[in-house]
Each structure stands twice: as C-alpha cells, then as structure tokens.
N, CA, C and O atoms as CSV, one atom per row, in Angstrom:
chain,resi,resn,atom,element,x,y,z
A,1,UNK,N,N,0.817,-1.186,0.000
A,1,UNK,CA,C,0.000,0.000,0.000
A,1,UNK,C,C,0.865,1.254,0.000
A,1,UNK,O,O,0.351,2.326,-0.320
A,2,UNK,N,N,2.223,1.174,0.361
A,2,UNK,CA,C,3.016,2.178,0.306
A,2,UNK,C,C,3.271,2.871,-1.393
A,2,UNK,O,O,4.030,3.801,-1.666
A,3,UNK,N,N,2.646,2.321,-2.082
A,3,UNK,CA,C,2.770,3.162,-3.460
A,3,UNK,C,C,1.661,3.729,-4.140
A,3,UNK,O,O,1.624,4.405,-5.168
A,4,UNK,N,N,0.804,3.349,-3.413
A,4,UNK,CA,C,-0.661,4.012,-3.596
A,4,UNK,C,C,-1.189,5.421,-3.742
A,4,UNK,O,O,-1.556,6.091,-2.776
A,5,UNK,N,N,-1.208,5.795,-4.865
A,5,UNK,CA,C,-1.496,7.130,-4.844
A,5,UNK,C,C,-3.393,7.479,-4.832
A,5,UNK,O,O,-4.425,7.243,-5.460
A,6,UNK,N,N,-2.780,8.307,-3.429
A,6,UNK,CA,C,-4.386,8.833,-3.374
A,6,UNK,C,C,-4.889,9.979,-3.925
A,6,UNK,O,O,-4.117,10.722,-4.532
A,7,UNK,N,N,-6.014,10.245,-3.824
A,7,UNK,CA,C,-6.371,12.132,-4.312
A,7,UNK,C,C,-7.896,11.822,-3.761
A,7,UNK,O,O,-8.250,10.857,-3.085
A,8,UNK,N,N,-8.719,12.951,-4.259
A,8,UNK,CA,C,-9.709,13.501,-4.230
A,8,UNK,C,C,-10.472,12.836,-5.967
A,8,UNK,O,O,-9.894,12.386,-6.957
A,9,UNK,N,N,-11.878,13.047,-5.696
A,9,UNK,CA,C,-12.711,12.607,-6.467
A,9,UNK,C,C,-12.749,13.693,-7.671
A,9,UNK,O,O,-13.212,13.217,-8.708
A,10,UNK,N,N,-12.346,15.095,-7.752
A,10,UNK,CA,C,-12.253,15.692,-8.157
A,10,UNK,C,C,-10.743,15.060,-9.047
A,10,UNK,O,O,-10.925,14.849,-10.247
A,11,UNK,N,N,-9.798,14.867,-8.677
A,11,UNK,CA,C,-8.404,14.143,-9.279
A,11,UNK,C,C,-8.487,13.221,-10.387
A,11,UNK,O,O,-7.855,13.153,-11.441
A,12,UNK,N,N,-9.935,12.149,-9.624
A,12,UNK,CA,C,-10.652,11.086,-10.552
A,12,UNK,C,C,-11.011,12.006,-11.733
A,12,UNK,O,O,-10.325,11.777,-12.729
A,13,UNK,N,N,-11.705,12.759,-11.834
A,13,UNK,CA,C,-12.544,13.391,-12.882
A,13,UNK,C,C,-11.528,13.767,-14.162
A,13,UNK,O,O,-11.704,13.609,-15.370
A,14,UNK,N,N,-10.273,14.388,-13.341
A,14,UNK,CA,C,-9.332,14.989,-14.144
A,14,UNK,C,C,-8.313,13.611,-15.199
A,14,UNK,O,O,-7.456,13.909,-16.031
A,15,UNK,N,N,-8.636,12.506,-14.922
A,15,UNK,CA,C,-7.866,11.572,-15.283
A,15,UNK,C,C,-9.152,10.406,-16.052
A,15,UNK,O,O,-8.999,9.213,-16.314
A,16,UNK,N,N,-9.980,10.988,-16.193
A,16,UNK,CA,C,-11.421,10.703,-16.588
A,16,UNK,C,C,-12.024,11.031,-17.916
A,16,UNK,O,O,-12.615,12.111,-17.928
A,17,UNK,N,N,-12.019,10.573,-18.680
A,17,UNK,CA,C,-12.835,11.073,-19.919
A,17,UNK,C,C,-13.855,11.910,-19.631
A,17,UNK,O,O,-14.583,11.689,-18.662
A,18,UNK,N,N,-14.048,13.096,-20.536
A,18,UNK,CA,C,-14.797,13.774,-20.167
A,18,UNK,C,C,-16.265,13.887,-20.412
A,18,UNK,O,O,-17.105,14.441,-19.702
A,19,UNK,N,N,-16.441,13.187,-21.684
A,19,UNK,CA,C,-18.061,12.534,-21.769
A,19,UNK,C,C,-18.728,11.633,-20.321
A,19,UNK,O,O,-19.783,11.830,-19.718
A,20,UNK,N,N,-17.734,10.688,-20.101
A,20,UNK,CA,C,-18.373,10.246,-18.978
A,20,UNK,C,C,-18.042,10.762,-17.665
A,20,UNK,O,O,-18.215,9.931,-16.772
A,21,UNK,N,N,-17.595,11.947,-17.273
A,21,UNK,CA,C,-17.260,12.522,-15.937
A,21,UNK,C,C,-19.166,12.799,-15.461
A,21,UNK,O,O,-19.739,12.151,-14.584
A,22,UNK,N,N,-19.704,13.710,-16.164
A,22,UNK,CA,C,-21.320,13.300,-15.569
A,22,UNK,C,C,-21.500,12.045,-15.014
A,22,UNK,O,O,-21.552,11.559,-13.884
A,23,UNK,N,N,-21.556,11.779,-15.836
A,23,UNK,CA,C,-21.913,10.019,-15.150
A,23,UNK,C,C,-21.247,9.663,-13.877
A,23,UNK,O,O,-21.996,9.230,-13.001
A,24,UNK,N,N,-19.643,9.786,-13.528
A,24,UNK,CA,C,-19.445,9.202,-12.805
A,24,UNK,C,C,-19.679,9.992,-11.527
A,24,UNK,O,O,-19.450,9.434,-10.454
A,25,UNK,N,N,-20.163,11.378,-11.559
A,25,UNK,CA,C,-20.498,12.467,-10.528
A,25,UNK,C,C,-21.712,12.010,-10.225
A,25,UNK,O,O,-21.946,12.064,-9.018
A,26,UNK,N,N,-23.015,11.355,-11.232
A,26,UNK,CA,C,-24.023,11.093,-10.967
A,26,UNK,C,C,-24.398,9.793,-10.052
A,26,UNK,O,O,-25.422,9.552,-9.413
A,27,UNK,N,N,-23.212,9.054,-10.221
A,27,UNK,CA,C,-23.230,7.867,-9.427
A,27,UNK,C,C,-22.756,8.475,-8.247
A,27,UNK,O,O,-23.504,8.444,-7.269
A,28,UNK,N,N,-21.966,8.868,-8.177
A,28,UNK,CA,C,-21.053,9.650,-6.929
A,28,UNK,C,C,-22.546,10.024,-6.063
A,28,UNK,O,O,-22.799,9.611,-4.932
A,29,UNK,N,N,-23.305,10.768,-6.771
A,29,UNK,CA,C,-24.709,11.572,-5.649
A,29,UNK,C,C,-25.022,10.189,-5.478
A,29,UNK,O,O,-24.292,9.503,-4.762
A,30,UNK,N,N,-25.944,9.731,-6.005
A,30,UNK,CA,C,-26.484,8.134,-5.883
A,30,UNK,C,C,-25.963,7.695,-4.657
A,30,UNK,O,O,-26.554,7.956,-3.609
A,31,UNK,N,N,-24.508,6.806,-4.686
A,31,UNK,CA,C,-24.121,6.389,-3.651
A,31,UNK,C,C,-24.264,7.305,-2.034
A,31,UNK,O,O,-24.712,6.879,-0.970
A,32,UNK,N,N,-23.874,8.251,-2.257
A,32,UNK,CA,C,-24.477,9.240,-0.748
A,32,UNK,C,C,-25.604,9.685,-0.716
A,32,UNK,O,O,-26.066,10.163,0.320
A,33,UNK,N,N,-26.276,9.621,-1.837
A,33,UNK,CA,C,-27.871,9.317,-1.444
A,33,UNK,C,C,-28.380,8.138,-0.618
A,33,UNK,O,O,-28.989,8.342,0.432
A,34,UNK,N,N,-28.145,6.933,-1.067
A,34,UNK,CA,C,-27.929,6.004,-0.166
A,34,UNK,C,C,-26.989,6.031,1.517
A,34,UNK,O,O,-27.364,5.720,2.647
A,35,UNK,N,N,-25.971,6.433,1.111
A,35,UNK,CA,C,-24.949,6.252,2.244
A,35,UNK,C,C,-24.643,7.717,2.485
A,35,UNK,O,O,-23.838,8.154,1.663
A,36,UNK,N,N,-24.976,8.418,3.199
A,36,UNK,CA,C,-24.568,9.679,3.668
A,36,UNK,C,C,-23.415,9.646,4.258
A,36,UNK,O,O,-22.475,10.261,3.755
A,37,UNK,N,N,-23.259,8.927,5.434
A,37,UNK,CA,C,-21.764,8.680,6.109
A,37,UNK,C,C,-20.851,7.771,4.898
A,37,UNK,O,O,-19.690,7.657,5.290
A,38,UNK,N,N,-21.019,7.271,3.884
A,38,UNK,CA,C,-19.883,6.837,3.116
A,38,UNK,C,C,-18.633,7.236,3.443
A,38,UNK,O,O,-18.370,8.238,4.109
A,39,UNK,N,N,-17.663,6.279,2.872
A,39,UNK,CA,C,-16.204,6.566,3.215
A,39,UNK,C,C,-15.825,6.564,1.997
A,39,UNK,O,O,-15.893,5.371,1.703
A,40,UNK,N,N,-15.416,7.198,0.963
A,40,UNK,CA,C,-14.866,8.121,-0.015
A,40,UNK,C,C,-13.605,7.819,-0.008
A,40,UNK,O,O,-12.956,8.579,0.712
A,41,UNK,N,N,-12.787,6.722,-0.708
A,41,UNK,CA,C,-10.955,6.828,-0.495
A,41,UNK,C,C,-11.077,6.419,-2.221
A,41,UNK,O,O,-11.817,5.602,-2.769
A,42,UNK,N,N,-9.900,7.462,-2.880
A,42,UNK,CA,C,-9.562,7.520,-4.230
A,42,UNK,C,C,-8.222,7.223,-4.184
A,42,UNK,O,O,-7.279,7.737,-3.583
A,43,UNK,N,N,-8.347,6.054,-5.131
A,43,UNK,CA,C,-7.120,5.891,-5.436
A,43,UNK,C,C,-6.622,5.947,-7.186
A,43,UNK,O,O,-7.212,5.398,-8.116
A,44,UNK,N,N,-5.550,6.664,-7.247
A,44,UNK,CA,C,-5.731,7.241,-8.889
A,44,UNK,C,C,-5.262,5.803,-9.237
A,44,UNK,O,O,-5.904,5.256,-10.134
A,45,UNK,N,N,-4.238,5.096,-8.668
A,45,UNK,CA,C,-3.426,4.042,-9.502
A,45,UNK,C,C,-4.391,3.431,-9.756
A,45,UNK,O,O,-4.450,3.238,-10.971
A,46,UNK,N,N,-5.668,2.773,-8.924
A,46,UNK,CA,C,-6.529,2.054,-9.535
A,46,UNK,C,C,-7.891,3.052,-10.826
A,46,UNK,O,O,-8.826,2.696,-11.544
A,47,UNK,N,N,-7.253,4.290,-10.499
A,47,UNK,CA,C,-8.640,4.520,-11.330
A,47,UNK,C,C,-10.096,4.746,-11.129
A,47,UNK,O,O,-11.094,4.973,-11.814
A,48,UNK,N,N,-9.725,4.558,-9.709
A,48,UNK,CA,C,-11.352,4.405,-8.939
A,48,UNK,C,C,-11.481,5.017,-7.477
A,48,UNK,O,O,-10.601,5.382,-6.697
A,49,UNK,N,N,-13.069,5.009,-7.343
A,49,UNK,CA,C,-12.807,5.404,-6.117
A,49,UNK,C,C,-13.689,4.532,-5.244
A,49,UNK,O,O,-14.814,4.243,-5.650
A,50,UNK,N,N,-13.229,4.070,-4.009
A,50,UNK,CA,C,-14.086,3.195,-3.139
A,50,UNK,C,C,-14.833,4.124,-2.449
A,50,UNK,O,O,-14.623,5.330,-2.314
A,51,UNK,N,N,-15.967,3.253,-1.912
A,51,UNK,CA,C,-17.077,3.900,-0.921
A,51,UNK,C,C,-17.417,3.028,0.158
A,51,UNK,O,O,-17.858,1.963,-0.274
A,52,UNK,N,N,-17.370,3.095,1.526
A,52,UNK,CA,C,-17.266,1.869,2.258
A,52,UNK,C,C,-17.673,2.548,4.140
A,52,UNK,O,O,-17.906,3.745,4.308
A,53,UNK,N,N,-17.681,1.790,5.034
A,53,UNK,CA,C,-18.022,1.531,5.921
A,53,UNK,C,C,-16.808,2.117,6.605
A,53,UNK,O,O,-17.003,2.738,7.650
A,54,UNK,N,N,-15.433,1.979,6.085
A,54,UNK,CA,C,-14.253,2.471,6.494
A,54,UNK,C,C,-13.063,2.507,5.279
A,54,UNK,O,O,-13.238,2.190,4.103
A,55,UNK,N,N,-11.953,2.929,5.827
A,55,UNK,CA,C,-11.440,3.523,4.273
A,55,UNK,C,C,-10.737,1.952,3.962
A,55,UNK,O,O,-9.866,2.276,3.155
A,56,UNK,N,N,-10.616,0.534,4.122
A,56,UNK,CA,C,-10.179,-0.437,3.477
A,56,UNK,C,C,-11.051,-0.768,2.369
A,56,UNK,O,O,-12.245,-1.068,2.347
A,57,UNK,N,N,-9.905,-0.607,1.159
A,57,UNK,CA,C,-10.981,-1.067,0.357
A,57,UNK,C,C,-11.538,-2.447,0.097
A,57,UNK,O,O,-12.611,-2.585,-0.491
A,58,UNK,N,N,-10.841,-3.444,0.518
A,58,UNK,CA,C,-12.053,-5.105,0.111
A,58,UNK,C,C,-12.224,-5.721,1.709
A,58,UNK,O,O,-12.530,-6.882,1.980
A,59,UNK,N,N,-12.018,-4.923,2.419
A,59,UNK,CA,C,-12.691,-5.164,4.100
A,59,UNK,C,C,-13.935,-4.218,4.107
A,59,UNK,O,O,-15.030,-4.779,4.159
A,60,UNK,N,N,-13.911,-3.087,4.071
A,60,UNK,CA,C,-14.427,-2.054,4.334
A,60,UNK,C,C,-15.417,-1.637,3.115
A,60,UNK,O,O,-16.617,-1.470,3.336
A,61,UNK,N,N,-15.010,-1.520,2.166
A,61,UNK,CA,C,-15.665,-1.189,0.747
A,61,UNK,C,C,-16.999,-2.411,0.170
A,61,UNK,O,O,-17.189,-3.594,0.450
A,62,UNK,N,N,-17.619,-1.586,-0.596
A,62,UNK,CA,C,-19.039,-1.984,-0.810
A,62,UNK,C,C,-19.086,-1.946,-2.123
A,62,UNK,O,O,-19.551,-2.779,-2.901
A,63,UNK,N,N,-18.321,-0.423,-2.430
A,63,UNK,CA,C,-19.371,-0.380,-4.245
A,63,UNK,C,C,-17.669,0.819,-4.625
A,63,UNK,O,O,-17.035,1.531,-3.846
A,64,UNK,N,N,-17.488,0.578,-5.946
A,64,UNK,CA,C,-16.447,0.936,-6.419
A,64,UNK,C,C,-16.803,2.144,-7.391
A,64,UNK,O,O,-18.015,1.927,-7.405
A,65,UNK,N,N,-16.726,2.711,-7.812
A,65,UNK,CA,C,-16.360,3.753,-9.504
A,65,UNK,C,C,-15.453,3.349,-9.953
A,65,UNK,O,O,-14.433,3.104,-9.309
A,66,UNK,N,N,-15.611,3.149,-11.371
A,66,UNK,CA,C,-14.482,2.979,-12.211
A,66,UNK,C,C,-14.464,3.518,-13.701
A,66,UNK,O,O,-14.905,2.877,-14.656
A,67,UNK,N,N,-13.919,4.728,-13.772
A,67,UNK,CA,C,-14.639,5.117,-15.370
A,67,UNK,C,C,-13.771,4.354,-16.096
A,67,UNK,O,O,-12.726,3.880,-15.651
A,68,UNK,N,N,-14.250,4.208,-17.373
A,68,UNK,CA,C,-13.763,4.027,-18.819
A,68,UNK,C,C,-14.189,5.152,-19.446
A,68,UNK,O,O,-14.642,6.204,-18.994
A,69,UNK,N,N,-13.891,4.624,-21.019
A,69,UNK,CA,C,-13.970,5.564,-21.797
A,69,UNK,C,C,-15.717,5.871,-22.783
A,69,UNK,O,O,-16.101,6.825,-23.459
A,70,UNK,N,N,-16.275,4.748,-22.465
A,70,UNK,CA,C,-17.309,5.004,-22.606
A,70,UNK,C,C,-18.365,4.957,-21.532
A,70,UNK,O,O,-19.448,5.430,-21.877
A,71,UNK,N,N,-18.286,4.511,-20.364
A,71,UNK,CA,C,-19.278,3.821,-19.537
A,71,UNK,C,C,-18.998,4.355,-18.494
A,71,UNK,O,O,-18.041,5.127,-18.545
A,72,UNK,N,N,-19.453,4.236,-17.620
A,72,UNK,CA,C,-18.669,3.800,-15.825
A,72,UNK,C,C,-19.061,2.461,-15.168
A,72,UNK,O,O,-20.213,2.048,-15.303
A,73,UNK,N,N,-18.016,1.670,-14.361
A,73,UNK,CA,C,-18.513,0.550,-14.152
A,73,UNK,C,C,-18.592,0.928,-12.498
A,73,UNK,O,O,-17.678,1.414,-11.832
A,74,UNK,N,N,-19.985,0.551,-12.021
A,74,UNK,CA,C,-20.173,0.581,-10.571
A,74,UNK,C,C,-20.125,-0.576,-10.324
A,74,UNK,O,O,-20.807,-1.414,-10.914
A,75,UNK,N,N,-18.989,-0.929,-9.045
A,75,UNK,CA,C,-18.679,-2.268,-9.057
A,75,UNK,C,C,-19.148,-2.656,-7.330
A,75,UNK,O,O,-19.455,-1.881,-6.424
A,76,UNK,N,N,-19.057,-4.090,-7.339
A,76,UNK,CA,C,-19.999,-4.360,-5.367
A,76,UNK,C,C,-18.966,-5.471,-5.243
A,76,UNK,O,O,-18.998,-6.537,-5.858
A,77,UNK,N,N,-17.994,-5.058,-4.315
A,77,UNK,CA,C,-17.119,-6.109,-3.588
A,77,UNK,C,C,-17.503,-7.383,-3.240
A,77,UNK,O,O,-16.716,-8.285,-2.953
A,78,UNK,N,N,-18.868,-7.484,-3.265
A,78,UNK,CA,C,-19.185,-8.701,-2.658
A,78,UNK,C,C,-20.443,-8.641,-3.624
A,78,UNK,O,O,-21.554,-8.799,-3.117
A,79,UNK,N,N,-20.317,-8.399,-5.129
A,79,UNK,CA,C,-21.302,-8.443,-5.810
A,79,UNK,C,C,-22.494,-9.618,-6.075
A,79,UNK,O,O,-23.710,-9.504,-6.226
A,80,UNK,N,N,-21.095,-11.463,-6.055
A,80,UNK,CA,C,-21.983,-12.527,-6.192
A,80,UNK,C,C,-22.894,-13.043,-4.856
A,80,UNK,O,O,-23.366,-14.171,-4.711
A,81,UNK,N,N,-23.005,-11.919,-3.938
A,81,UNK,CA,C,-23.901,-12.302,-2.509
A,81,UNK,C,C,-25.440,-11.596,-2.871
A,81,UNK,O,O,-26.553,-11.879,-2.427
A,82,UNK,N,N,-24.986,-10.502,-3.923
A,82,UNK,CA,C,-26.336,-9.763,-3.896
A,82,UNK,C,C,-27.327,-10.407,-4.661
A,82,UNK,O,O,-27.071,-11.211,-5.557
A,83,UNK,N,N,-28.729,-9.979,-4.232
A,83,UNK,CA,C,-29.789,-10.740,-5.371
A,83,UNK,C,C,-29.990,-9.201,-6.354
A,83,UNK,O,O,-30.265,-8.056,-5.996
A,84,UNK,N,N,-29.765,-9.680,-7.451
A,84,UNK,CA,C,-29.898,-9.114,-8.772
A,84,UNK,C,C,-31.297,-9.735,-9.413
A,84,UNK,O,O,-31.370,-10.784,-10.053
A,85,UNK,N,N,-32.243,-8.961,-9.134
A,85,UNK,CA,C,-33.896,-9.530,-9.864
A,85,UNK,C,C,-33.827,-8.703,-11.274
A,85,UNK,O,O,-34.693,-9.123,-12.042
A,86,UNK,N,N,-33.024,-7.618,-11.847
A,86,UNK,CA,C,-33.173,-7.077,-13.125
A,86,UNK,C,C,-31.707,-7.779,-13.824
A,86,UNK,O,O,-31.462,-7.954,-15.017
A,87,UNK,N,N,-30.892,-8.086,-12.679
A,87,UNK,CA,C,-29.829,-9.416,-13.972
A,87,UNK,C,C,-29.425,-7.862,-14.230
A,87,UNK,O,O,-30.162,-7.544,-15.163
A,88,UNK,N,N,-28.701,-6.821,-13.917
A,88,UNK,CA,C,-27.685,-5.581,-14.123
A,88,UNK,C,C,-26.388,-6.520,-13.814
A,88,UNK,O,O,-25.477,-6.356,-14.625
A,89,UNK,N,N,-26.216,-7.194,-13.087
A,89,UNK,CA,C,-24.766,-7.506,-12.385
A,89,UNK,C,C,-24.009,-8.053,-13.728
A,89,UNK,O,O,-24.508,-8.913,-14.453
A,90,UNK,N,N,-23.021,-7.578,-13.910
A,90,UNK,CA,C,-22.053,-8.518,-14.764
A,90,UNK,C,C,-20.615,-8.723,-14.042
A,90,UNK,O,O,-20.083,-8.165,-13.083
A,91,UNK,N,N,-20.211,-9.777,-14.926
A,91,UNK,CA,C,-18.550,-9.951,-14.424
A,91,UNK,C,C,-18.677,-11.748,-13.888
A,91,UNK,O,O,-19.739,-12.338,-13.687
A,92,UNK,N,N,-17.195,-12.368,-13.739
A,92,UNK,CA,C,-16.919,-13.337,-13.143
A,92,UNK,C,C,-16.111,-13.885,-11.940
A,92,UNK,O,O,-16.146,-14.923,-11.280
A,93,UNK,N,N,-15.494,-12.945,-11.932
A,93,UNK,CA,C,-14.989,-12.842,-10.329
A,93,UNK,C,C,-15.372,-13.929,-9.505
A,93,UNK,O,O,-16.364,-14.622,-9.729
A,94,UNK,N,N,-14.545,-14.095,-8.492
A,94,UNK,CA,C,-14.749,-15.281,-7.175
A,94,UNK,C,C,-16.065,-14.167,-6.542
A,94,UNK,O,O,-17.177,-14.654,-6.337
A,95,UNK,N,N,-15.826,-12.758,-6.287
A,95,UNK,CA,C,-16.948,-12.274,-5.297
A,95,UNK,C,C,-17.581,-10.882,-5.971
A,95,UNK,O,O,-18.704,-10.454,-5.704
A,96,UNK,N,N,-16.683,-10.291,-6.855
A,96,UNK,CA,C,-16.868,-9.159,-7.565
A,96,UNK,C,C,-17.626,-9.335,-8.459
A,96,UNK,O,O,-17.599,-10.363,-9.135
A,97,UNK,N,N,-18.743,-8.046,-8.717
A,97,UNK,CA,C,-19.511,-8.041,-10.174
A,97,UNK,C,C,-19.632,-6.701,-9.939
A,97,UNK,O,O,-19.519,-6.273,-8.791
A,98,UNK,N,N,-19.962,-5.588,-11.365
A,98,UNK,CA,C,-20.418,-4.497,-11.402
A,98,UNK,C,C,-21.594,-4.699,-12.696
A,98,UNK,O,O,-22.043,-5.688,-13.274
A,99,UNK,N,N,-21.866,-2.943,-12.830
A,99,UNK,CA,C,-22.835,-2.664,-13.464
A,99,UNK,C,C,-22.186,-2.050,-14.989
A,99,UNK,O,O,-20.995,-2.096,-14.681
A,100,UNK,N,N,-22.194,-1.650,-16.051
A,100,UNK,CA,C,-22.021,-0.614,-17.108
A,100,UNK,C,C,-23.184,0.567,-16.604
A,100,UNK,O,O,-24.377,0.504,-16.903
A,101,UNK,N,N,-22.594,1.587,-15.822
A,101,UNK,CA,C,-23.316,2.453,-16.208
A,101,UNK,C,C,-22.870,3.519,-17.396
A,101,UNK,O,O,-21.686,3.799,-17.579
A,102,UNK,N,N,-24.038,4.131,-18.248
A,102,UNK,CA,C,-23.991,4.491,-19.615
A,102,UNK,C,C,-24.395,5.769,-19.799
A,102,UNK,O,O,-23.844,6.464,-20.653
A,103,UNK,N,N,-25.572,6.323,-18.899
A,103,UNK,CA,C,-26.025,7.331,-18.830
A,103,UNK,C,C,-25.999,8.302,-17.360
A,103,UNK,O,O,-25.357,7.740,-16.473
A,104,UNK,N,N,-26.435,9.311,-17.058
A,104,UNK,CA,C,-26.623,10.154,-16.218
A,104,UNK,C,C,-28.091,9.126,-15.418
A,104,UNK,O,O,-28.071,8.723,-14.255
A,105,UNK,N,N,-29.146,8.918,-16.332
A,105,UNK,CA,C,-30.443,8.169,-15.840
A,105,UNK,C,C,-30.346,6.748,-15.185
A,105,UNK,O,O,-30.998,6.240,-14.274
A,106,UNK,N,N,-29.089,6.174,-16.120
A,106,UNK,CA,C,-29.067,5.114,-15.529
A,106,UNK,C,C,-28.401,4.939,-13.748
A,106,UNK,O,O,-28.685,4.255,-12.764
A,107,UNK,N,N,-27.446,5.944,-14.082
A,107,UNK,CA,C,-26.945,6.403,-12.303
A,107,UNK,C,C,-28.050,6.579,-11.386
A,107,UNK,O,O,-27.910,6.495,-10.166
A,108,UNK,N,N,-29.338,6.867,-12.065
A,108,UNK,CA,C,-30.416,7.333,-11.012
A,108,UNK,C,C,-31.372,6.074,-10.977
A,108,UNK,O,O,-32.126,5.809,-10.041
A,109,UNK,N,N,-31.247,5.430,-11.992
A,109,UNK,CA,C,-32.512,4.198,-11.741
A,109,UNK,C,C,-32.331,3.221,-9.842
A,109,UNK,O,O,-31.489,2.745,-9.081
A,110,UNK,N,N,-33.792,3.456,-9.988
A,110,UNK,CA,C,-33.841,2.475,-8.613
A,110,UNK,C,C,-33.569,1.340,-8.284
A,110,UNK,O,O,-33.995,0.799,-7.264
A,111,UNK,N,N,-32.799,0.818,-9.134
A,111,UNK,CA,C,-32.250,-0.564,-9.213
A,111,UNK,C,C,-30.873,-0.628,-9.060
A,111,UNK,O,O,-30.068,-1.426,-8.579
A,112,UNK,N,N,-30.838,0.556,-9.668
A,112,UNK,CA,C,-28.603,0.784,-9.042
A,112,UNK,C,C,-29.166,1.070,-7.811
A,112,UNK,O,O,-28.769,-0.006,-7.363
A,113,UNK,N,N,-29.829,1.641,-6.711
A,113,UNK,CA,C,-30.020,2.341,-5.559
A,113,UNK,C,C,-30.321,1.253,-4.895
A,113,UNK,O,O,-29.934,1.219,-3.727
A,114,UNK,N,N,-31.061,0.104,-5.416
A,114,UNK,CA,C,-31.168,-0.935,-4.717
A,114,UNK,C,C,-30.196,-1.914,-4.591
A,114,UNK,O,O,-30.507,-2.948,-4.001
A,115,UNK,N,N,-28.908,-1.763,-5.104
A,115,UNK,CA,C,-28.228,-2.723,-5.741
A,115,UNK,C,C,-27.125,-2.182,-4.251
A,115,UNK,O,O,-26.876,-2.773,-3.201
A,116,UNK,N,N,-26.766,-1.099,-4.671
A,116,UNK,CA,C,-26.312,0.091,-3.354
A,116,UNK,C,C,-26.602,-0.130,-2.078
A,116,UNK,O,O,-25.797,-0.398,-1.186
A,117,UNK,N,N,-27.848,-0.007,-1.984
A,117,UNK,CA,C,-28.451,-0.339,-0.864
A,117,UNK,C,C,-28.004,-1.776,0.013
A,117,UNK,O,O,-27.692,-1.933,1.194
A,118,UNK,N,N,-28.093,-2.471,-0.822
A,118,UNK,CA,C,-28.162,-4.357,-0.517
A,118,UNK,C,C,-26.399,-4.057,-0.219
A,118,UNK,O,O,-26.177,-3.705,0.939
A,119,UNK,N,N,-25.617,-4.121,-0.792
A,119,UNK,CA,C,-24.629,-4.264,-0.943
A,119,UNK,C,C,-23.525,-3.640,0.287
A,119,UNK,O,O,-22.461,-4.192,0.568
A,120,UNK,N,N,-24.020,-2.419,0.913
A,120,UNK,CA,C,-24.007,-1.772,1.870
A,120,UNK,C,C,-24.625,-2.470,3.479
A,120,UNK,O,O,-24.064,-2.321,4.565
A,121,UNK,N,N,-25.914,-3.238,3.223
A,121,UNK,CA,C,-26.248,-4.123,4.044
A,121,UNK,C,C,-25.459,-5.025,4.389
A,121,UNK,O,O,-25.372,-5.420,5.552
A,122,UNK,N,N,-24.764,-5.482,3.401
A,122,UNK,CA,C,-23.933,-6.866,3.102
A,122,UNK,C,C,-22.915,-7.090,3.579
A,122,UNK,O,O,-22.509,-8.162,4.028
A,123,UNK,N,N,-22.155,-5.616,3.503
A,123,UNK,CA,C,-21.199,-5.063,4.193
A,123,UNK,C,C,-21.273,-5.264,6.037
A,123,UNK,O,O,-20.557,-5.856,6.844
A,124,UNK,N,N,-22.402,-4.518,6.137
A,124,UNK,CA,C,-22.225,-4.523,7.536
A,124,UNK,C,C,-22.768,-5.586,8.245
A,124,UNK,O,O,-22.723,-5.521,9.474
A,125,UNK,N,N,-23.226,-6.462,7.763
A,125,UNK,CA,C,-23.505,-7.508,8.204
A,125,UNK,C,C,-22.111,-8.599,8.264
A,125,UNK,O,O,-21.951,-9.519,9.066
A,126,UNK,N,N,-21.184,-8.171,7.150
A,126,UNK,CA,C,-19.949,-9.326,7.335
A,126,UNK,C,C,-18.921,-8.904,8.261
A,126,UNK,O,O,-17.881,-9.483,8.575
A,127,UNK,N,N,-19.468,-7.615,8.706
A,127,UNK,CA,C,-18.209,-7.078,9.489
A,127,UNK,C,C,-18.780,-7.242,11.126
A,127,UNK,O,O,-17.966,-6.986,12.013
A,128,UNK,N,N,-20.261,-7.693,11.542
A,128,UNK,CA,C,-20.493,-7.853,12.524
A,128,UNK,C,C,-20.331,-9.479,12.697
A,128,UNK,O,O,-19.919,-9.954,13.755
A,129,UNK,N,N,-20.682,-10.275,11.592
A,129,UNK,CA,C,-19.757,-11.821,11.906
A,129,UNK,C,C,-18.442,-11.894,12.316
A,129,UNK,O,O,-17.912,-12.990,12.499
C-alpha cells in the first residue's frame, strides 16, 4: 500500500474522460444518497474510487467507480452475494460483479439504488460476523 497514490474525487474526474465525468459524478450523488456517512478513499493508480463503511478497500468497501472511456462501471465487492432480480450484475470474479453504467439516468434508476443499498447491508452484516 506504500505506493498508492491517493487524491480527491475531483483528481478522478481529471484523469477521466470527459463525456463520462457526468456520469461518474451522478453515481457519486447516488451512492451518498444512499450512504450519507460513506467513506470516499480515491485511489488514482486504480482509477477508482471506493465507498465503504471504512477507508479499506475489500474489508471495508461496498461499491467501487471505475470510469472508462465510454461507460462507468459501478462495481460491489461482494457483488456474487447480492440478489440481482433485473440481472444488471455482470462480471466473473470469485466475489466481484459491477454494473455498465452508460447514462446520467441510468446512475439514477432504482435498481442501481437498490443494488447500493443491498450491498451496503452486506457489508455490515460481514463485518459484525
């Protein structure tokens, strides 16, 4: 962890395509719509920024940002625990799955918020086992 470069979400943006910087600001509200106390740790080397219960990101962390160049992928540390009833989740991972988000709307649909939601539950439920 000693080479880890951190910044601000604002840092993200700057290293971010700029078609999808909306998007990934729109997820950004989303998630603290859900999680007001969120924990916010950016790390540029990965490209992303975690949101979590505390600043570790695969102890602590719940749901990821990750832009590309066309999309943003909102990702859930413990994605294959969640129930997905609209089938958004992609990926193969041992525990990881995210979403393609594509639009500003899609950041707002109630199904990323639910996805958020659960995933955040999930969290604090593995940290009280």
């Amino acid at each position: 962890m000693r080479n880890t470069k951190f910044g601000t979400f604002d840092d993200l943006l700057q290293i971010t395509e700029e078609t999808v910087r909306p998007i990934a600001i729109a997820l950004r509200e989303t998630v603290f719509k859900v999680d007001q106390n969120a924990c916010e740790v950016v790390r540029l080397g990965d490209r992303a920024a975690t949101y979590g219960v505390g600043p570790r990101k695969m102890l602590d962390g719940y749901v990821y940002i990750l832009p590309y160049k066309r999309w943003v992928n909102l990702g859930f540390y413990q994605g294959i625990d969640l129930a997905d009833p609209k089938e958004l989740l992609e990926g193969t991972g041992a525990k990881m799955r995210h979403v393609k988000i594509r639009s500003i709307d899609d950041a707002k649909r109630s199904e990323v918020r639910a996805l958020i939601k659960a995933a955040l539950t999930r969290r604090r439920e593995t940290l009280r086992s």
